[in-house]
C-alpha positions as CSV (number, residue, x, y, z in Angstrom):
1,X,0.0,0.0,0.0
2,X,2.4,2.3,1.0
3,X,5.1,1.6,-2.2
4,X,1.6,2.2,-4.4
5,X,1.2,5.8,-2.8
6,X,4.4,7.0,-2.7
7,X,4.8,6.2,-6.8
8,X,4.6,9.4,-9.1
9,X,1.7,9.3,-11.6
10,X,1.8,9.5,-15.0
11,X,1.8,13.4,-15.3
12,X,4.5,14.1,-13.0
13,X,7.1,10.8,-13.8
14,X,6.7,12.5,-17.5
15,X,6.8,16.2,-17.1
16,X,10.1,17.6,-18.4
17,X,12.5,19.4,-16.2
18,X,13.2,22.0,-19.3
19,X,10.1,23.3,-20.9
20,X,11.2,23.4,-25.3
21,X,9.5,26.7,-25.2
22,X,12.8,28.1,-22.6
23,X,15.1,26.2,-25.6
24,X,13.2,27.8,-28.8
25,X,13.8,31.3,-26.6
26,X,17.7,30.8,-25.6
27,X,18.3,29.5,-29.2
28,X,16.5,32.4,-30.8
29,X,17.7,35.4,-28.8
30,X,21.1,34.1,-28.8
31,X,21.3,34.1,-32.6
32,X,19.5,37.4,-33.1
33,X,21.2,39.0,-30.1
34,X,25.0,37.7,-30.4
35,X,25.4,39.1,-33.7
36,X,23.8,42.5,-32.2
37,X,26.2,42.5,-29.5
38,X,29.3,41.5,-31.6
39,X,28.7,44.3,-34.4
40,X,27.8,47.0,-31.4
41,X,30.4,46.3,-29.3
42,X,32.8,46.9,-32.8
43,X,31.3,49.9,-33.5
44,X,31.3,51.5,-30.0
45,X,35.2,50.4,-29.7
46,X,35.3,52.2,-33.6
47,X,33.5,54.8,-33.1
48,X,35.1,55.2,-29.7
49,X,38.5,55.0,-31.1
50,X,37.6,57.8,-34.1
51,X,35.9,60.0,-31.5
52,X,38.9,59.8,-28.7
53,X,41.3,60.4,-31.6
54,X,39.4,63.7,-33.4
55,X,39.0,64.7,-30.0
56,X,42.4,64.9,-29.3
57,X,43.1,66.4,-32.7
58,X,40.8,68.8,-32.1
59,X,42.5,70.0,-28.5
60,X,46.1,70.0,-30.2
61,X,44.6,72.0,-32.9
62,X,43.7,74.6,-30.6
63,X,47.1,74.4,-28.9
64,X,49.1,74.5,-32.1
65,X,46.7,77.8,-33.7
66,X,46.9,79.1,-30.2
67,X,50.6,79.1,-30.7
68,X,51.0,80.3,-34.3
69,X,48.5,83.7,-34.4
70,X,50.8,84.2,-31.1
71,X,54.0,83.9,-33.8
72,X,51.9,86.0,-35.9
73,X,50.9,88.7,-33.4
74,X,54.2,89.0,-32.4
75,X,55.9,88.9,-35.7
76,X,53.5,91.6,-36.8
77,X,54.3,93.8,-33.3
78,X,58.5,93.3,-34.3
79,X,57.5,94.8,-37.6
80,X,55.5,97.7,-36.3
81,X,58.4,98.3,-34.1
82,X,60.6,98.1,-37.1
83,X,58.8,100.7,-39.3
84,X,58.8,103.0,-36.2
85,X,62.4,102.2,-35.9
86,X,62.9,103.4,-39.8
87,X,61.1,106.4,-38.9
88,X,63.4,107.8,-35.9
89,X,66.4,106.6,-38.1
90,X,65.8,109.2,-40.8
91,X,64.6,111.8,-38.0
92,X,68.2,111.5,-36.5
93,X,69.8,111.9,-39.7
94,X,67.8,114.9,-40.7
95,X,68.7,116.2,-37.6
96,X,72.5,115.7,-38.4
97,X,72.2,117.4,-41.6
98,X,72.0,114.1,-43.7
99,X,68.6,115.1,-45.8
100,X,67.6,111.8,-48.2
101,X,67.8,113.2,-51.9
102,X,64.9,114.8,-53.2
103,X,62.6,114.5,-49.9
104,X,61.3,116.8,-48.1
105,X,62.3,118.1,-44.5
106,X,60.9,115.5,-41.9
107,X,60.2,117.4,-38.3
108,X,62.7,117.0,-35.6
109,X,63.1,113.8,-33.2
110,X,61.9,115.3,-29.9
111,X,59.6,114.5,-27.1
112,X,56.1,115.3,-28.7
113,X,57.2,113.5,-31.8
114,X,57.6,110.0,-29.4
115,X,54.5,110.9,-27.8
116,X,53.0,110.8,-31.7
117,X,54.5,107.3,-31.8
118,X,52.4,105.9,-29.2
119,X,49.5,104.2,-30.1
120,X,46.7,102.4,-28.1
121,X,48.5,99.2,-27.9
122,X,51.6,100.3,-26.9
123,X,51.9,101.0,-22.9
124,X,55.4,102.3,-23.3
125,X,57.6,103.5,-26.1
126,X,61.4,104.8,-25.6
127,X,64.0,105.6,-27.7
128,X,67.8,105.3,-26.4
129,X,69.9,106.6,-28.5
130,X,73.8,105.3,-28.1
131,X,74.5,108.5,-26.8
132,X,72.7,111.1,-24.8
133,X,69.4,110.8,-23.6
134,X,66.7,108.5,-24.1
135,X,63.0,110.0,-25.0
136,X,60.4,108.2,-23.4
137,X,56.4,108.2,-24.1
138,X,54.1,106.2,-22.0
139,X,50.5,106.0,-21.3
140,X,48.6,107.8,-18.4
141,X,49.3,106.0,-15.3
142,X,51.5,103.4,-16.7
143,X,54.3,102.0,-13.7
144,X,57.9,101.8,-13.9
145,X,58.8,98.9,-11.5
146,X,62.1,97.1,-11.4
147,X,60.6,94.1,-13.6
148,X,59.9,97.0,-16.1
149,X,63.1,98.4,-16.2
150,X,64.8,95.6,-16.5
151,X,63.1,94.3,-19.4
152,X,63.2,97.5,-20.8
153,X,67.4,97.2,-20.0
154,X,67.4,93.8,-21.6
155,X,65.8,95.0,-25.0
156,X,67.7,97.9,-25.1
157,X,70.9,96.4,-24.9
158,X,70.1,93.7,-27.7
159,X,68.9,96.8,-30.2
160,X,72.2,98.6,-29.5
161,X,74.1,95.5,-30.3
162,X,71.7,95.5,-33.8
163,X,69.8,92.2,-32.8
164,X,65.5,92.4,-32.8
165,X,64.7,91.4,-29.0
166,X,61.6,90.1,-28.0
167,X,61.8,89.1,-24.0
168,X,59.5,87.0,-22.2
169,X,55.9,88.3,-20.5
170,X,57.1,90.8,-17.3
171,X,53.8,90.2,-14.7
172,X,52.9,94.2,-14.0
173,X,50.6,94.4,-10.5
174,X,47.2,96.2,-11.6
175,X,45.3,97.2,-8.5
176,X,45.7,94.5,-5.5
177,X,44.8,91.2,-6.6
178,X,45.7,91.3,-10.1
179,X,48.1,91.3,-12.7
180,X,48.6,91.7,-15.7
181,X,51.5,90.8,-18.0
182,X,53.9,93.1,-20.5
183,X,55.7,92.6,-23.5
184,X,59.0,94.0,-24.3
185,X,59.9,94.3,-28.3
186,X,63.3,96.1,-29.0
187,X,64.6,96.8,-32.5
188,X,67.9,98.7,-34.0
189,X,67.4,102.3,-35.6
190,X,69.8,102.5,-38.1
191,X,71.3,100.3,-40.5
192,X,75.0,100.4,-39.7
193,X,76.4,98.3,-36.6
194,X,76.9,99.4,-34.2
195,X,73.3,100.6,-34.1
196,X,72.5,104.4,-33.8
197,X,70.3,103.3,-30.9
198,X,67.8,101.0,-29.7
199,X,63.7,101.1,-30.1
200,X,61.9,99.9,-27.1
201,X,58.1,99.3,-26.5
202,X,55.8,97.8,-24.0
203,X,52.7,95.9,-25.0
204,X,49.7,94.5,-22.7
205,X,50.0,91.0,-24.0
206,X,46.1,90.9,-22.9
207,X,45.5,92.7,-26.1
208,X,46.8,89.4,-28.5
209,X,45.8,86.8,-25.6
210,X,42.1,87.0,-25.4
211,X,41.4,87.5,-29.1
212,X,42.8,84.5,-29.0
213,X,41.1,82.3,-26.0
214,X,38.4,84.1,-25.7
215,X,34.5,82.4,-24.7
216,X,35.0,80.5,-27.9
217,X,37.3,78.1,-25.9
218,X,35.5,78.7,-22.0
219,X,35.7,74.5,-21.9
220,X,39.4,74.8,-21.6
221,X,41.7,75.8,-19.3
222,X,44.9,77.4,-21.5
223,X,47.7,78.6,-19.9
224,X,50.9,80.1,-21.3
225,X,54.5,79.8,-19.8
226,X,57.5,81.7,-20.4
227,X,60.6,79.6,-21.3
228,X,61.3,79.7,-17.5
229,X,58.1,77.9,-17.0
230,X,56.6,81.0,-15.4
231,X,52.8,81.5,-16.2
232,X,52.1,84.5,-17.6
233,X,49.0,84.3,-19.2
234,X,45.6,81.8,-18.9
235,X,42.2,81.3,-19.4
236,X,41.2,79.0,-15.8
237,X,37.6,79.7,-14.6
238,X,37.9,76.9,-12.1
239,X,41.3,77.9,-10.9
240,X,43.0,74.9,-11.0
241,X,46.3,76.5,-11.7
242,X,46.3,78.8,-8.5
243,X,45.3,75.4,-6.6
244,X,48.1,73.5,-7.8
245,X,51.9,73.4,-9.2
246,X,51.1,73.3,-12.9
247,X,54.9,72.7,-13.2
248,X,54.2,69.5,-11.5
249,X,51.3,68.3,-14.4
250,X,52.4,66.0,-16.3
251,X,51.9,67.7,-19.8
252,X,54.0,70.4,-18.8
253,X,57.1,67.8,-17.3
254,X,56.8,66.1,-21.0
255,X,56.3,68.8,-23.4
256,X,59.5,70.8,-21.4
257,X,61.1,67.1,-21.9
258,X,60.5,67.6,-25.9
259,X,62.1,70.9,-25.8
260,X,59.8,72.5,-27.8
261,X,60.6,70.1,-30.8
262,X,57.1,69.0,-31.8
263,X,53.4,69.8,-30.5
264,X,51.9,66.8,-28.7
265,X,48.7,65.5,-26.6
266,X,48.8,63.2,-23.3
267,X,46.6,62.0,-20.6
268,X,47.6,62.7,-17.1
269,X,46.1,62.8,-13.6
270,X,45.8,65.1,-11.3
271,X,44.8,65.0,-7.4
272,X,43.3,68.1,-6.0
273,X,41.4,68.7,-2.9
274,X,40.7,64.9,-2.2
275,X,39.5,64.0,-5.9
276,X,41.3,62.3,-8.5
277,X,41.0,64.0,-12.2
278,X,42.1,62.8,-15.5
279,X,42.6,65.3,-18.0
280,X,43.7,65.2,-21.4
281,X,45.6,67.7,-22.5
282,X,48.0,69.7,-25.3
283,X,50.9,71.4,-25.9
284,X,52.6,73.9,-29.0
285,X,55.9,76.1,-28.3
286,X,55.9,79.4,-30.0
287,X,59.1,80.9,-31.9
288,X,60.2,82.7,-28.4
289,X,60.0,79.3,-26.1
290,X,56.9,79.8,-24.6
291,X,54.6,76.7,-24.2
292,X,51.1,76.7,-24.9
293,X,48.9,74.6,-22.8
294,X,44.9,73.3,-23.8
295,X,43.6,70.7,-21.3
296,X,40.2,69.2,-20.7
297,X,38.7,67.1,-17.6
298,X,38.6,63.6,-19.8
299,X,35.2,63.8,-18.9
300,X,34.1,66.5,-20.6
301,X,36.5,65.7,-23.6
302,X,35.2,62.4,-24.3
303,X,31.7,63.1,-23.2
304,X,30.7,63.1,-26.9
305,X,32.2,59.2,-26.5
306,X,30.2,58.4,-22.9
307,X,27.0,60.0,-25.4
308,X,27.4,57.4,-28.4
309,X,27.9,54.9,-26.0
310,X,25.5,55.3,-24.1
311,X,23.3,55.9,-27.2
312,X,24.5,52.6,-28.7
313,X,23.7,51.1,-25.1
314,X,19.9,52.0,-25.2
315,X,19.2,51.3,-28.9
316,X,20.8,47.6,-28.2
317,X,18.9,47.4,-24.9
318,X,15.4,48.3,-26.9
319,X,16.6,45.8,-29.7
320,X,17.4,43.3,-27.0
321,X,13.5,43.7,-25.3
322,X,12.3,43.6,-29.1
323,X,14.2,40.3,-29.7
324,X,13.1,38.9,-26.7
325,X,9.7,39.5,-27.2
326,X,9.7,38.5,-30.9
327,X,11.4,35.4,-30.0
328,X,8.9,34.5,-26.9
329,X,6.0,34.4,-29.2
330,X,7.3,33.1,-32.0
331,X,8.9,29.8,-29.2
332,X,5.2,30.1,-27.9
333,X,3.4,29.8,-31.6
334,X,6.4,26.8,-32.0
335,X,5.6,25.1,-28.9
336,X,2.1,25.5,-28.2
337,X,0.7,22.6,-30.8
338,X,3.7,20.7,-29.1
339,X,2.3,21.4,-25.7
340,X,-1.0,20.3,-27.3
341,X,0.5,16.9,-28.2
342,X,2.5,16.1,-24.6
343,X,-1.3,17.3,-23.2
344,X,-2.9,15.2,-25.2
345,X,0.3,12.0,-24.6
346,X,0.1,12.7,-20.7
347,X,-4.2,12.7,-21.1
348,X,-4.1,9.3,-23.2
349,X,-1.2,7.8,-20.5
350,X,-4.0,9.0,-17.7
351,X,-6.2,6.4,-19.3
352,X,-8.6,9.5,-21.1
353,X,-8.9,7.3,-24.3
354,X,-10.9,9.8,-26.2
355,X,-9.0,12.3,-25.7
356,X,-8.1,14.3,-29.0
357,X,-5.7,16.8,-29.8
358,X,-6.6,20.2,-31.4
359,X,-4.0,21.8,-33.4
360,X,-5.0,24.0,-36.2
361,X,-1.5,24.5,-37.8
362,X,-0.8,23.6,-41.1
363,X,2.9,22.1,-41.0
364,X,4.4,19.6,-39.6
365,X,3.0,19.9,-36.5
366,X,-0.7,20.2,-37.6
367,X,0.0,17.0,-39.6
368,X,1.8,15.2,-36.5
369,X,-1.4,15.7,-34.4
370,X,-4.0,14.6,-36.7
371,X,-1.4,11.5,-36.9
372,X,-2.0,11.4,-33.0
373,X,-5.6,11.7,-33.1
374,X,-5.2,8.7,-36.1
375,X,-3.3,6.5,-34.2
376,X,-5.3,7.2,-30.7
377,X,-8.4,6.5,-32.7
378,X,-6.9,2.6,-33.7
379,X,-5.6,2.4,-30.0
380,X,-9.1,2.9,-28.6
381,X,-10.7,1.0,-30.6
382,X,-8.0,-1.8,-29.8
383,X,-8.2,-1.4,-26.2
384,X,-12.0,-1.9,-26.4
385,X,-11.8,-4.7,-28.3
386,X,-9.3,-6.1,-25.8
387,X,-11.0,-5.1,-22.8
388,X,-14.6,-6.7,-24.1
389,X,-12.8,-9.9,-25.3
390,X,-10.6,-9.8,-21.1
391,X,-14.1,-9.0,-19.7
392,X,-15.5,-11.8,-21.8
393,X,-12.9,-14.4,-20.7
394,X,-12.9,-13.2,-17.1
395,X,-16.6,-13.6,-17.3
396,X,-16.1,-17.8,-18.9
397,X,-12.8,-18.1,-16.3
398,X,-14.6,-17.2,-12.6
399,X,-18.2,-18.7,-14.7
400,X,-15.9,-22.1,-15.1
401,X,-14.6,-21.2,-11.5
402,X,-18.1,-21.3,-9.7
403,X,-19.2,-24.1,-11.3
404,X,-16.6,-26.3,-10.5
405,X,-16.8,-25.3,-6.9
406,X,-20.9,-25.9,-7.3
407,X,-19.5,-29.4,-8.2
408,X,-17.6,-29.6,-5.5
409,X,-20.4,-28.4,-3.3
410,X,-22.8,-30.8,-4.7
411,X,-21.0,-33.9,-3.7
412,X,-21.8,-33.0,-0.1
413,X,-25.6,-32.6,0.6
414,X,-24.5,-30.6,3.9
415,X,-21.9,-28.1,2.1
416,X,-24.1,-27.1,0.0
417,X,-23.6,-23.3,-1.5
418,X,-20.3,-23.1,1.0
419,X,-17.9,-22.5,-1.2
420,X,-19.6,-19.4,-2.6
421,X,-20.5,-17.8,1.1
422,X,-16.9,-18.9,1.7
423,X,-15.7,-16.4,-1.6
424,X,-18.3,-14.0,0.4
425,X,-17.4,-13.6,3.6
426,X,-13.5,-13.7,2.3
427,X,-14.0,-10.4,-0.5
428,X,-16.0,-8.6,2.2
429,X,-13.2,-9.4,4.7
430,X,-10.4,-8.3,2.3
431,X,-12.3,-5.3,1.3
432,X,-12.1,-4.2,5.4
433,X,-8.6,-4.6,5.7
434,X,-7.8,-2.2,3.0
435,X,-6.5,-5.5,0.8
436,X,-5.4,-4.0,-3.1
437,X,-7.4,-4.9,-6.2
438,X,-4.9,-7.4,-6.9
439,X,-4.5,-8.7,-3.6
440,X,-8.5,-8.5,-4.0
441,X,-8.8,-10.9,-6.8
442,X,-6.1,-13.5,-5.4
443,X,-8.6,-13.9,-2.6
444,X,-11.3,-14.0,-5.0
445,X,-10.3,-17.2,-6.5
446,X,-8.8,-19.0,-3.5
447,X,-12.1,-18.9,-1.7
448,X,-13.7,-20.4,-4.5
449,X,-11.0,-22.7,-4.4
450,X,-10.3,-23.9,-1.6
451,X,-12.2,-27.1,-1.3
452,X,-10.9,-28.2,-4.6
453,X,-9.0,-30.5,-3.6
454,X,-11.9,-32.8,-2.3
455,X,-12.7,-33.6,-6.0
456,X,-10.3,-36.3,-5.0
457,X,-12.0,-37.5,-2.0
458,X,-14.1,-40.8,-2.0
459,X,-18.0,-39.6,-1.7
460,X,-18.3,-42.1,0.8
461,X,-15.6,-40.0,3.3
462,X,-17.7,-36.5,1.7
463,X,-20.9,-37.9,2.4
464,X,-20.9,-39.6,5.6
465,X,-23.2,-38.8,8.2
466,X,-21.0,-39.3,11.5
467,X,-18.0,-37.9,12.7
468,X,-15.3,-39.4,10.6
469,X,-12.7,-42.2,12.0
470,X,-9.3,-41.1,12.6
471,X,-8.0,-43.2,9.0
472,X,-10.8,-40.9,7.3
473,X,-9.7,-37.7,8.9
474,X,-6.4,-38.1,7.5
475,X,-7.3,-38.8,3.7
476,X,-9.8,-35.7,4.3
477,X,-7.1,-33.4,5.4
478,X,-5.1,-34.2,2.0
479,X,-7.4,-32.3,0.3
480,X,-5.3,-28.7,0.6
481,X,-2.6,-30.7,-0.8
482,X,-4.2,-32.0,-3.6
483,X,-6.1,-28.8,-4.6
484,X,-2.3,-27.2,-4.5
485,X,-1.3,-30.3,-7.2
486,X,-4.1,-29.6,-9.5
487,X,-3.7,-26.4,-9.7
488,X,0.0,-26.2,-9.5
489,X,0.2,-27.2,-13.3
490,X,-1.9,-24.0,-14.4
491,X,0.8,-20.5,-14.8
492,X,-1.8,-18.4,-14.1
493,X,-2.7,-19.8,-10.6
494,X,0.6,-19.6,-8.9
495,X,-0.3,-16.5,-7.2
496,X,-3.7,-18.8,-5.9
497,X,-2.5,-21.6,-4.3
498,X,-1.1,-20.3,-1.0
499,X,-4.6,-18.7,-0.2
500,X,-6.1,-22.1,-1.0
501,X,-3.5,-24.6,0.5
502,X,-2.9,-23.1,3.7
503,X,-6.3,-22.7,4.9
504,X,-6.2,-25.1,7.3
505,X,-3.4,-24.0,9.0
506,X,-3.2,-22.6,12.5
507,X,-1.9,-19.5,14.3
508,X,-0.7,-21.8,17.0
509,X,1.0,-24.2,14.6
510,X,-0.9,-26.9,14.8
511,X,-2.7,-26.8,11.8
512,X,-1.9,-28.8,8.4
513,X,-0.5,-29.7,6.1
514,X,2.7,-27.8,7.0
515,X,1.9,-26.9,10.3
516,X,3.0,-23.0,9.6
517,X,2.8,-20.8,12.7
518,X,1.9,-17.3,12.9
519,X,3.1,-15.0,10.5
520,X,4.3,-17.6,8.1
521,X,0.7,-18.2,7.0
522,X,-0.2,-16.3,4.1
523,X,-2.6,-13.4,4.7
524,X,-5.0,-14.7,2.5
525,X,-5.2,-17.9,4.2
526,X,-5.9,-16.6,7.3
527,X,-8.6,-14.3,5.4
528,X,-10.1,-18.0,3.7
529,X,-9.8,-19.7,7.4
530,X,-11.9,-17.0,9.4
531,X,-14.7,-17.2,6.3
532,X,-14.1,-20.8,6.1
533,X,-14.6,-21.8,9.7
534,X,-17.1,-18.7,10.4
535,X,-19.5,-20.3,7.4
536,X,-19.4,-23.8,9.0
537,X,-20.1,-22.2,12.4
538,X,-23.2,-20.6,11.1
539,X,-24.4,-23.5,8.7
540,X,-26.3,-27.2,9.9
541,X,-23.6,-30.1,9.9
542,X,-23.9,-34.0,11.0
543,X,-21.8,-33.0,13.8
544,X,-23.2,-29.7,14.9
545,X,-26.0,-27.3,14.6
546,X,-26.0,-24.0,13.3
547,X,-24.8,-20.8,15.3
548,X,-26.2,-17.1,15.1
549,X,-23.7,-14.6,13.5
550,X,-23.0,-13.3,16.7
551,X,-22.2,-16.3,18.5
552,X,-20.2,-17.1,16.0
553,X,-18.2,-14.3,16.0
554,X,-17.9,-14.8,19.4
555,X,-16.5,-18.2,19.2
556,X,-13.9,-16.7,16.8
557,X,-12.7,-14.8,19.2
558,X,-12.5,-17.2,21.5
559,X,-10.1,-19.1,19.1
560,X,-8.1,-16.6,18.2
561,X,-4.4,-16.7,18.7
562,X,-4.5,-20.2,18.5
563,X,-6.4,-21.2,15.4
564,X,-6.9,-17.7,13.9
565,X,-5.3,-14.5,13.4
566,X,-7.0,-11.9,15.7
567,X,-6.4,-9.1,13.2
568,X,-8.3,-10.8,10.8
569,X,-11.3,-11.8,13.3
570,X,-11.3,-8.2,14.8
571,X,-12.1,-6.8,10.8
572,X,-14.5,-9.3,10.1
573,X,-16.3,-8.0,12.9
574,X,-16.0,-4.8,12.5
575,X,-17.4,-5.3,8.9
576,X,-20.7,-7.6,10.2
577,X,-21.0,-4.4,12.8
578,X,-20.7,-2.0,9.8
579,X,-23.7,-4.1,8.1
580,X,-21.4,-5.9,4.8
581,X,-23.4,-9.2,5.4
582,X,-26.1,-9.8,7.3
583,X,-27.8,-12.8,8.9
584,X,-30.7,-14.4,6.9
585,X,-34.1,-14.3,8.2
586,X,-35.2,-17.8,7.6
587,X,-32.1,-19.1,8.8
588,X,-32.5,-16.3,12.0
589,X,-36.3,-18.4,12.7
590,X,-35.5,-21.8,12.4
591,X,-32.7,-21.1,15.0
């Protein structure tokens, strides 16, 4: 009993552990999605490589035109200075009495004439000559500090010697807080060597620095340095450079390493205040050593990049949902006619013979279930046929069955109809004790059985009136043995004969023909013996008269745990109590 609950059915032994419908989904989005993935992941890393690379273009070409107006702006300054030059030159000539042929008579070199020189983007403009004093023009308000004068000195002193001078950025104080920083430009006057004197002018380098990085560039942070690595001019709106050593970046360290020799771009990083920055950044070198720096927080520089990938990220996530979807109901519209068929499998295993299966598709599928419903059809109409023909012979077997006990019956006037109360008591009594169908139909049989053995008793022993000598008591009890031989040469009843030949046996051992004790007698033995005895209790014999049921019951109690098993007479009772057989009536008033 226990074995026969604790086995799966059908439905669950068969149910797969991996639905086909998970399969038709892994295969499908792992063919639409891997080739996605492959060719996005290419072009992120492509375009990723193209946009890191015209990024950096892009920042070096600001450094390198950064750099070359300055060449321009100050090339074009050294020729200014060099036409003002000319003009002094022939003013000091004119004034030594050396009038060029045919022109006319220029005013003389003096202080309003330097003053005339002086335009808005000169600060300062002085002339030295080699000897006597210099004239000197300068606008309103204009300082003379020591950094002035000695770039001033240091220009001068180049002119004189005949070389063009242009000195690095001098930072000038303006107000408080603030500088702002000057240019000195010196050039010869006169053609001869030594020079007649020296031209010398002081320019805001503001005026060519913010053209040039102006709010077309606010992103950046540019910086000039001198060729001292002093900063002179930048464009830094979050300050970094007062915050921090810019000689200590490492743009500046490998652009000074260059010497100048070639622009570059790097990557470096950069701790301030706590927080870690990577920056990419540039660098150019003008004519006069000075080293223009462009650098960008590499987030901002490559945020174009973090965009497009991002973008890529989204449109593959959307084509991922859209493959996923597309491939669920397509596995679904795959796999539903096939969860049709296992339905209909499982519902035809369950025993549901009429089952059908109804798939409307018009492939393979559609053409596999009308096969099923084909061949469940023919295995219906099979089954029937073999069930009415088993029915049918079951019907002629336990038909043959009753009527060979009948014969049996009939040879003794007094057992008449016994052995079929016998079968019975012995189904009801199974029935009580929970016995299964099989079990059920074992017992069946051996009641019916059990006296068959007595075909091979003499009628005179059957039939005899009195109590039987001791010489007839032994050939009687030969008859369990006998029944076990006759039946011993049919297959079928192997499973029969223990019910049938051990009958007789007792639960104190001293029963026949093996004297078997206890739990060695089959179970349904000791079923036939309680129906056996209990029916001979309650019928008239030559040797006793009839019982009531409940006296008879009574007496089986009495003998139990010597002649019968207590179990078994404790559930026959309680199936007489529970009204499975009843006493007859006629039998009930002859009594």
């Amino acid at each position: 009993m226990t074995a026969n609950a604790s086995r799966k059915s059908p439905d669950q032994s068969r149910r797969p552990k991996h639905k086909i419908v998970y399969w038709f989904l892994v295969v499908m989005v792992t063919m639409a999605l891997v080739p996605l993935g492959i060719s996005a992941y290419k072009l992120i890393d492509i375009g990723r490589e193209a946009l890191v690379t015209s990024q950096q273009e892009v920042q070096l070409q600001v450094a390198t035109s950064t750099a070359r107006q300055l060449n321009a702006a100050i090339d074009g300054l050294r020729g200014q200075m060099a036409r003002l030059a000319e003009g002094i030159a022939v003013l000091v000539k004119t004034q030594a009495g050396q009038m060029p042929p045919g022109g006319a008579r220029p005013a003389a070199l003096g202080q309003g004439l330097i003053e005339r020189f002086l335009g808005p983007d000169l600060l300062l403009l002085r002339y030295a000559p080699r000897s006597g004093a210099p004239l000197e023009a300068r606008q309103p308000g204009f300082p003379s500090p020591r950094p002035i004068e000695e770039a001033i000195a240091a220009a001068t002193r180049a002119a004189l010697e005949g070389n063009p001078y242009v000195g690095d950025p001098v930072q000038v104080p303006v107000g408080e807080d603030s500088t702002r920083a000057v240019l000195a430009v010196g050039v010869p006057v006169g053609d001869v060597r030594p020079a007649q004197g020296a031209l010398v002018g002081l320019v805001d380098f503001a005026t060519y620095w913010d053209p040039l990085v102006g709010g077309r560039r606010a992103a950046y942070i540019i910086y000039a340095l001198d060729s001292n690595d002093r900063l002179f001019a930048s464009q830094d709106d979050e300050g970094l450079l007062k915050r921090n050593d810019y000689r200590s970046f490492g743009v500046v360290q490998e652009c000074r390493g260059n010497r100048g020799r070639s622009a570059l771009t790097t990557e470096f990083s950069l701790i301030s205040e706590g927080r870690r920055n990577d920056y990419l950044a540039s660098c150019d070198t003008t004519q006069q050593g000075w080293g223009i720096f462009v650098q960008l927080e590499k987030k901002q520089a490559y945020a174009s990049v973090n965009q497009m990938i991002q973008t890529t990220l989204i449109w593959a996530g959307l084509a991922t949902l859209l493959a996923l979807i597309l491939a669920y109901l397509l596995a679904a519209n795959v796999t539903r006619p096939i969860n049709a068929l296992v339905a209909g499998t499982e519902a035809f295993a369950r025993g549901e013979l009429d089952h059908r299966v109804e798939v409307r598709s018009r492939n393979e599928l559609g053409t596999l279930a009308e096969m099923f419903n084909t061949m469940a059809q023919e295995i219906q109409g099979y089954i029937q046929r073999l069930a009415a023909a088993a029915q049918q012979n079951n019907e002629l077997f336990m038909g043959t069955i009753k009527a060979l006990a009948e014969a049996i019956d009939e040879k003794d006037p007094y057992t008449r109809g016994h052995s079929e109360r016998v079968n019975g008591y012995a189904v009801l009594l199974a029935k009580q004790m929970g016995m299964t169908k099989k079990e059920l139909r074992e017992i069946h049989i051996s009641s019916l059985f059990h006296d068959i053995g007595k075909i091979g008793i003499e009628d005179k022993i059957l039939r005899k009136p009195a109590v039987l000598t001791d010489e007839e008591y032994t050939i009687m009890k030969a008859h369990p043995e006998k029944g076990a031989q006759m039946l011993s040469k049919i297959k079928a009843m192997k499973d029969i004969i223990p019910g049938m030949r051990f009958h007789h046996e007792r639960w104190d051992g001293t029963g026949y023909p093996l004297k078997l004790k206890g739990e060695q007698i089959p179970v349904a033995a000791r079923i036939v013996a309680v129906a056996d005895a209990f029916d001979a209790m309650t019928t008239n014999r030559p040797y006793q008269k009839a019982m009531s049921f409940e006296k008879a019951i009574a007496r089986l109690f009495e003998l139990s745990d010597r002649a019968y098993d207590r179990r078994v007479v404790t559930a026959f009772a309680e199936a007489f109590k529970a009204g499975a057989f009843k006493e007859p009536r006629y039998e009930q008033e002859e009594r």
